[in-house]
N, C-alpha and C positions, 0 to 999 in steps of 0.2 A: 575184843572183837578179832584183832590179827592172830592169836593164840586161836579163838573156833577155826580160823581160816585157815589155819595151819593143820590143826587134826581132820578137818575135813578133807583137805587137798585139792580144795573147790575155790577158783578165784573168787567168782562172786558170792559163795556163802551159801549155795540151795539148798542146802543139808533140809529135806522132808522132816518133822517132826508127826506127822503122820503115819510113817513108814517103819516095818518094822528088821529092816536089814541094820549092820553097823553103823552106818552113815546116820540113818533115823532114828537111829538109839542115840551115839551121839547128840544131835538135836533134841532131843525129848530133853534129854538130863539136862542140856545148856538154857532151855527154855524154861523147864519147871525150878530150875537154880535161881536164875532171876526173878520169874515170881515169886519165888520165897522172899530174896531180897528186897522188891518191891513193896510188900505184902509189911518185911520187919520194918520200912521204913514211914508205914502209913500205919503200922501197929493195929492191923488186921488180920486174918488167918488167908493162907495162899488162897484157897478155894475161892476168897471175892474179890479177888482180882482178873479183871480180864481185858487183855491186850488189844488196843485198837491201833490204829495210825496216827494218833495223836489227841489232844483234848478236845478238839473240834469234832472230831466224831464219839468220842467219850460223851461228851455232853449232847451231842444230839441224838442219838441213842435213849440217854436218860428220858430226853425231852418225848421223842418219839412213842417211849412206852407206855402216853397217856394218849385217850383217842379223842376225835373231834369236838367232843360236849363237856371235854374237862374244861377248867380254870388253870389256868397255867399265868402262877404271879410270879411277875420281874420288873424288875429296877433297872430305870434309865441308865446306872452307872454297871450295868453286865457288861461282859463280852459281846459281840456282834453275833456269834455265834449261839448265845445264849438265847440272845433277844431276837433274832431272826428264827431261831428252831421254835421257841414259844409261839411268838407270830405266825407261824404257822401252822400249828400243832391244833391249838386248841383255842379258848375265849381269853384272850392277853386280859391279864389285870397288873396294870401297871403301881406299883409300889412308890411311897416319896420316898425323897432322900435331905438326908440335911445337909448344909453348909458345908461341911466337912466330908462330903463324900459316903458317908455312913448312909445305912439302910434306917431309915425311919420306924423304929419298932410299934412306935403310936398308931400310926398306918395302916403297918400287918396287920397287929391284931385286930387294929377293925375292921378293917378287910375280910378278915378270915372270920370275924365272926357274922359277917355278914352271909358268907357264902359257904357257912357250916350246914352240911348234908343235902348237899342242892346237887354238887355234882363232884368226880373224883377229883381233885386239888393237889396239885403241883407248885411248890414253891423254890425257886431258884436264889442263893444268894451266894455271890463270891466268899470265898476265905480272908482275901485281900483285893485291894483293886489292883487293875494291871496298870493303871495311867497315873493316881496321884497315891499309891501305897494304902490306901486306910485299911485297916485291918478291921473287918466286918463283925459284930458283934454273934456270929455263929452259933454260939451254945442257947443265947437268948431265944434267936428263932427258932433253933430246933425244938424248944419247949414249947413253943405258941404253936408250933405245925404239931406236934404229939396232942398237944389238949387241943387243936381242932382237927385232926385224925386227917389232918394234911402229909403229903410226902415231899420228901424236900432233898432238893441235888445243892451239892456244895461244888461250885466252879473255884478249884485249887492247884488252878496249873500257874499262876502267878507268886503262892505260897509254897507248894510242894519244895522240899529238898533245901529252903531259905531262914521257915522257921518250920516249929514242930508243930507236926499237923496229926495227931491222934485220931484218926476216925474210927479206930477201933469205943472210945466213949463217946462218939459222939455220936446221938441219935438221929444218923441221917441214912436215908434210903438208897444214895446214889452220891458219890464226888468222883470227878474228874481230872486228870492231871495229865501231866510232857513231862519228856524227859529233857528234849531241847531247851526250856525252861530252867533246867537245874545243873547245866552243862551235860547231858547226854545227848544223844546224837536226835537229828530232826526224823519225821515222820512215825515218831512211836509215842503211845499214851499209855494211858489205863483208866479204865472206869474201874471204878470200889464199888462192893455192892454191899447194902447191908446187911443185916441180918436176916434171913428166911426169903431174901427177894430174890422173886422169878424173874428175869431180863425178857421181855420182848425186844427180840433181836432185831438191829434196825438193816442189818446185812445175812441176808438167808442161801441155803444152797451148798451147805457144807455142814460138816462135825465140828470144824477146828473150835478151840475156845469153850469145850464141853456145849459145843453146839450153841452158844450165846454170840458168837462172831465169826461167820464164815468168809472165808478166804485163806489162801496160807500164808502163817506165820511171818512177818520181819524177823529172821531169824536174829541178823547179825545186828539189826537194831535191839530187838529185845534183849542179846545179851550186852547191848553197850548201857542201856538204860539198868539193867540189874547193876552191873561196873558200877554205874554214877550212884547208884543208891546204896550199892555197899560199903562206897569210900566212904560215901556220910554215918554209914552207921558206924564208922570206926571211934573209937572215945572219944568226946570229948568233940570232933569233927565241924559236926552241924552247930553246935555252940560257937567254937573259935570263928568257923566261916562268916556266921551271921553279925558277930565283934566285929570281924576287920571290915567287913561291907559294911556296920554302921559308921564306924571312923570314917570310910572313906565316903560316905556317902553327909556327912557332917563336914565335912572340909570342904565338900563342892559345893555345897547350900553356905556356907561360912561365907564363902570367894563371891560365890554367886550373889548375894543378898548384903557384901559388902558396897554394892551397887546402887546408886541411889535409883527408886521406884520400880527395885526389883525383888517378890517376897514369894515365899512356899506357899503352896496348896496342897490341900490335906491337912491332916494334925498335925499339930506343931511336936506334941508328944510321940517321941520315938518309941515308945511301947506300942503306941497306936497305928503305927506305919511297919512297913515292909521296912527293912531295914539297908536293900540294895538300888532302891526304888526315890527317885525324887520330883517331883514337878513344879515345875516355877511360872509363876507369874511378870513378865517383861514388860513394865510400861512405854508405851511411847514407841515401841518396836514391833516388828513382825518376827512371831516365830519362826517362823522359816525364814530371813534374813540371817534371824543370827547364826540358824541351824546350815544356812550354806557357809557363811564364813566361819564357824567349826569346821566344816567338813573339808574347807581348802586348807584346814593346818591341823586334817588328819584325826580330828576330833570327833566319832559318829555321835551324835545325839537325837534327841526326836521330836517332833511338835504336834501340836494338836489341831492346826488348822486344819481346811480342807486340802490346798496343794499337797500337805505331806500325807496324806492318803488315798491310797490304789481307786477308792470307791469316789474321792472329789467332794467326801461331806463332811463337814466340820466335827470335832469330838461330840458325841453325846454324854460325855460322863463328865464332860467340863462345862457343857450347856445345861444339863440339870442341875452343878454345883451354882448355875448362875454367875460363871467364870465364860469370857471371851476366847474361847479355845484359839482364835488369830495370834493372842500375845502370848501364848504357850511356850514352856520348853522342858520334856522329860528329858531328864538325867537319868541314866544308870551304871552300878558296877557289876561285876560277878567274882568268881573265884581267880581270874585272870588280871583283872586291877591289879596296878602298880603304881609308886608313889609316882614315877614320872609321868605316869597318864594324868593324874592330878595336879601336878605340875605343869603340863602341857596347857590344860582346862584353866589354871590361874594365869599363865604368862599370854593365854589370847582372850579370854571373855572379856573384861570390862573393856581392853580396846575394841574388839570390834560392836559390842553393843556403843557405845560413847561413840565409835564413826558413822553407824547405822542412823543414832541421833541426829549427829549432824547433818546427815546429807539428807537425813527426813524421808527415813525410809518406809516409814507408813505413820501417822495419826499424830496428833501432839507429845511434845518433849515430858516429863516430869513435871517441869515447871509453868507447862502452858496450858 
């Protein structure tokens, strides 16, 4: 990004890709680079990718290009994003989930065969979830939505860049992704499109984006998101990365659950989880107790209550696991973890969870 800003001679980055003077030629090439990059690292062809402002508009786009009398099925355990753009798009048909966080495929397919040829069918399922990791059985549904001539967006801004996310085989209509999710800079997405799909543009009044997303380009976002996704594609990269985030993400759940009446949510099997991603279960404790006393010794982590959310309502993805989202506590790492952050995380959890106890900071002990 400081390298565009430098050929350009432009503080802020305006460089027009639109435009066909040097300055716009520059930009054209910095922009179409990175969609390649993007493109190699979802192992798709540049042409279906196309740049939003992040996954929240990636997926409501998706969402948007079905109209009022579709069926638009989603899963309690989406995105907010996901599940509010269905809700209003079209007839929600809400999907179960099991225990574990996972998409109920028993469900789907009755669902779908219930609702085969009635009207156009939109089916939404994460890659992974963004709160307790499970890795979403993906290839299975895309088979149920192809033999019921459903179209199905894959919400992959929680996966992108962590593990390998091939849309290029996988038969899906539409997935979503961030960059600020894979350590690239915030405010820049990408929707994928698939194979032969026409995008009904959910932002009109321009060319940009081969006329599928009007406005002008994030320049110097778009080339920081190409950066992050060209690191990964270097050998071996996105393999190592997602190692050392399971190590480190197995010693915090280790420390963590060395604690009596304290256990993981989600699969216990780390094939089956996000490898950077952890959520726990805190008996006897309020999530947000323990998550302020982390935060006064410099620890950020997150909960699932209502308090630790802007909107004041408890998790839905830990309410449908049939989990108390109040005793919550996500953990995460990324490519910036270090052993002393980990270190940090053992030398304060079990005391302030253990003083939280004591001084009975919300609902019965372990033991009571």
């Amino acid at each position: 990004m400081r390298e565009l800003l430098d050929r350009l001679g432009e503080p802020d980055g305006t460089g027009d890709p639109g435009r066909v003077h040097e300055e716009g030629r520059v930009a054209r090439e910095s922009v179409e680079l990175a969609r390649e990059q993007v493109a190699a690292l979802a192992c798709v062809a540049p042409r279906r990718v196309v740049f939003t402002s992040g996954a929240t508009e990636a997926a409501n786009t998706a969402v948007a290009s079905f109209g009022p009398g579709s069926a638009i099925f989603c899963a309690p355990v989406e995105h907010s994003c996901v599940r509010e753009a269905s809700a209003r798009t079209g007839r929600l048909v809400e999907v179960g989930v099991l225990p574990d966080g996972a998409i109920d495929l028993e469900s789907l397919g009755s669902l779908l065969g219930r609702s085969a040829g009635r009207a156009p069918v939109l089916v939404n399922c994460q890659w992974a979830n963004h709160e307790v990791a499970t890795v979403q059985p993906v290839e299975a549904v895309a088979e149920l939505c192809s033999k019921a001539g459903a179209d199905l967006h894959v919400d992959a801004a929680a996966a992108f860049g962590h593990v390998p996310t091939d849309f290029g085989s996988l038969d899906a209509e539409y997935a979503s992704v961030s960059a600020h999710k894979m350590g690239g800079p915030a405010g820049v997405g990408a929707l994928i499109l698939g194979r032969g799909v026409r995008l009904q543009p959910l932002l009109v009044g321009g060319s940009e984006e081969r006329a599928r997303r009007a406005g002008a380009e994030n320049l110097l976002g778009i080339v920081g998101f190409g950066a992050a996704a060209a690191e990964l594609l270097e050998e071996g990269r996105l393999a190592a990365e997602s190692v050392v985030a399971a190590g480190w993400r197995s010693a915090l759940v280790e420390i963590a659950c060395a604690v009596e009446g304290i256990s993981l949510l989600g699969p216990v099997d780390i094939d089956r989880s996000l490898p950077h991603i952890a959520c726990l279960s805190i008996e006897g404790v309020l999530g947000e107790a323990v998550l302020l006393s982390l935060d006064r010794a410099g620890i950020a982590v997150h909960s699932g209550s209502a308090c630790s959310s802007e909107i004041l309502e408890p998790s839905p993805v830990l309410e449908a696991m049939g989990v108390d989202p109040d005793s919550s506590l996500r953990l995460s790492v990324g490519w910036s973890t270090t052993e002393e952050d980990v270190v940090a995380f053992a030398r304060v959890f079990a005391s302030a969870v253990a003083a939280l106890r004591e001084l009975g900071a919300a609902g019965p002990t372990p033991s009571g």
